[in-house]
Each structure stands twice: as C-alpha cells, then as structure tokens.
C-alpha positions in Angstrom: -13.7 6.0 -15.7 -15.6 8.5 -13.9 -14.0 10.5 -10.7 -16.4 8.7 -8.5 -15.8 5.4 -9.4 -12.0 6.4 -9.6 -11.7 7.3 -6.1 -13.9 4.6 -4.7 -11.9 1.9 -6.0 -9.0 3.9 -4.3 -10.8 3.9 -1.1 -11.3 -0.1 -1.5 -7.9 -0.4 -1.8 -7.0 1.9 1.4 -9.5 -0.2 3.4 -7.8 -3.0 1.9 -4.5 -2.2 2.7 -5.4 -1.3 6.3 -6.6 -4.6 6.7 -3.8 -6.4 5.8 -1.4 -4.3 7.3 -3.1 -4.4 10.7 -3.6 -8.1 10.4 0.1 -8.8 9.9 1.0 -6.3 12.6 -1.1 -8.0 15.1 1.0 -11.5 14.0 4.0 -9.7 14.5 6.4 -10.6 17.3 9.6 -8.5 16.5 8.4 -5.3 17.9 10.2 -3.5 14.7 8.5 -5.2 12.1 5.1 -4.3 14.3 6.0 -0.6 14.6 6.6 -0.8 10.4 3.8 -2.7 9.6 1.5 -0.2 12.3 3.1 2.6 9.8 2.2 1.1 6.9 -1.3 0.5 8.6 -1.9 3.8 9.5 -0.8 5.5 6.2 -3.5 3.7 4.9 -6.2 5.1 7.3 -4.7 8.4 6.1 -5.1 7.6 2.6 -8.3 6.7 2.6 -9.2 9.9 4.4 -7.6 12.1 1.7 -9.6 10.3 -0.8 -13.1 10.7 1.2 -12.4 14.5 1.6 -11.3 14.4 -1.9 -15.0 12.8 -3.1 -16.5 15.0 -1.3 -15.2 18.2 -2.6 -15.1 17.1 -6.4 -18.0 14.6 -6.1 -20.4 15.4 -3.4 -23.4 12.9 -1.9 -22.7 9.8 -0.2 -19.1 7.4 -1.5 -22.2 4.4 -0.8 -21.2 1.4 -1.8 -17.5 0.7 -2.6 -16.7 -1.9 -5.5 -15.5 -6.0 -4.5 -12.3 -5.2 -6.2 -10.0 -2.5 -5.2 -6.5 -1.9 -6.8 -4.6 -4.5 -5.5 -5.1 -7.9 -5.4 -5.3 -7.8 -1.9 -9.3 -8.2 -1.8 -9.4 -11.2 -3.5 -7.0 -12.7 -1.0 -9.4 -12.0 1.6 -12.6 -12.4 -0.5 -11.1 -15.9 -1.6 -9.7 -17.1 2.0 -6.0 -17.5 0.5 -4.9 -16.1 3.2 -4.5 -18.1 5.7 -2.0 -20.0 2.6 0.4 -17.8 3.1 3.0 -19.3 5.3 6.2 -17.2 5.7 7.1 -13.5 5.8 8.3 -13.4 2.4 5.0 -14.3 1.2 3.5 -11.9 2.8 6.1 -9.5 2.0 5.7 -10.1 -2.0 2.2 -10.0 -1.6 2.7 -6.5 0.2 5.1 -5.4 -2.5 2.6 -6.6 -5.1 -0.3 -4.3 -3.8 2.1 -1.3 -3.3 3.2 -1.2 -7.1 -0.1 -1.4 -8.3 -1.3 1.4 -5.9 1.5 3.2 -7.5 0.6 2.2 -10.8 -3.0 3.4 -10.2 -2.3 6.9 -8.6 0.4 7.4 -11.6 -2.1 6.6 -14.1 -5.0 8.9 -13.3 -2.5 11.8 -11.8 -1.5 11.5 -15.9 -5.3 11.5 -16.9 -6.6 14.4 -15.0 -6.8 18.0 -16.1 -7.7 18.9 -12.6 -4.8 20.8 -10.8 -5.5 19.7 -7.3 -6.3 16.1 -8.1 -3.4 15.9 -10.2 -1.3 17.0 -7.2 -3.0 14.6 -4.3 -2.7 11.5 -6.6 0.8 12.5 -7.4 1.5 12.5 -3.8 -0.1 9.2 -3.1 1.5 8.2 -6.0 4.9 8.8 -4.6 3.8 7.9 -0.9 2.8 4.1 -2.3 6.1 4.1 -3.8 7.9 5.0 -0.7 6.1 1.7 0.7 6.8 -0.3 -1.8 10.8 0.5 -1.4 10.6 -0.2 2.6 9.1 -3.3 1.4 11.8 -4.2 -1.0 14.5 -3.4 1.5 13.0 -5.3 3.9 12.6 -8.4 1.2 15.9 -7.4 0.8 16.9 -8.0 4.1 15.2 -11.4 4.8 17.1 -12.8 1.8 20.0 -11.9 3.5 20.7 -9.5 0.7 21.1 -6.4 3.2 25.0 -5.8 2.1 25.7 -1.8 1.3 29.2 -0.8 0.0 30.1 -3.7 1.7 31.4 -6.3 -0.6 33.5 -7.9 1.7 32.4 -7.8 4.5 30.0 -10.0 6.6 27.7 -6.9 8.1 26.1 -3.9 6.6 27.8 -1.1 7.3 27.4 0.3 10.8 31.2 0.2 11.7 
C-alpha cells in the first residue's frame, strides 16, 4: 500500500470515528458518559489532523477523495443504515470497542512496515492512543455488566472505601 492511500484510509476512519462518537454523545443523558464520549470525539478530530499534516509533509498535493471504507467497520454502519439497529449501550459500546482494536491493529501494522523514523513514531503513538480508547471502552463494558469489582472479592462496591 502506498503512503497516500495508507493515510487516507486513516483519515476515513478519524472522520469515522468522529461521527460516531459525536453522534452517541449527543444521545447521551448521563453527563459522564457525554464528557467521555466528547473525549473520545475530539481525539478523533485530533487524529485526523496529525494524519493531514502528516500527508502533507511526506505526500504533498491535495488528500482528494478519501476511500468508502475506512479502518473500522464503522462506515459501513453508516453507509448501510444499521445504525439506527443498534438498541442498547452495550451495542454501541462493542461496536466502539470493535473499531478501536482495529484502529490499533492498523496503526501497529504499518508503524511495523515503515522504514521512515517519524512515521514510525506518529503511528506508534496513535497506535497506543487507539489502544488507550479501546481499554476505557472495555472498562466501561466492563462496568455496565456489572463487572466493575477491583480487589474486591467480597464486597458489594468497587473500592472507594
């Protein structure tokens, strides 16, 4: 894969992410899980800048056109209308924690297939920064299945004794 086409289907999948993140946050009604999802929203926006500054120092011209598919499967929930069939916040929360590992997954993979030094470091850091998502997410999945317990075997709360 070319460099272009490798950070334009990066950039899809910012734009994707902001999308979903700032619809959800705009369903929200527990002002924490708005203030999280805004987060996750607007490390997206930041993303996507880092990889238009990075196109055009290493690429140059125009990004154009961005590809359908980005790295998640996010854009074919919206491309496919499914998803107004999500119903509850685990299923958005899986879907969330599905398009953060394959972020990860992406970033990983061409930070291991670049020889270029400064590359190497930015998609190691969004690398690391998707991954960062994707374990809020899990705690939070975490939490909503009621599995929030920490050193706490016995007890009923976590632990903020």
């Amino acid at each position: 894969m070319q460099l272009a086409d490798v950070l334009k289907t990066a950039i899809k999948g910012e734009e994707d992410g902001f999308r979903f993140y700032d619809l959800l946050a705009a369903k929200a009604t527990n002002p924490d899980a708005r203030r999280k999802l805004e987060n996750l929203r607007d490390d997206e926006i930041a993303h996507k800048k880092v990889l238009y500054d990075l196109y055009a120092e290493h690429v140059g011209g125009e990004v154009g056109d961005l590809p359908d598919k980005g790295l998640t499967a996010l854009a074919d929930v919206f491309r496919k209308g499914h998803l107004e069939d999500l119903k509850s916040e685990m299923e958005f929360i899986n879907l969330a924690i599905e398009a953060e590992l394959a972020a990860t997954k992406y970033y990983r993979e061409h930070h291991e297939s670049t020889d270029n030094a400064a590359i190497k470091e930015i998609f190691g850091r969004l690398a690391d920064e998707e991954n960062t998502h994707y374990e809020l997410l899990m705690a939070e999945r975490e939490a909503l299945a009621g599995n929030y317990f920490w050193f706490g075997y016995d007890e009923t709360s976590p632990m903020e004794h």
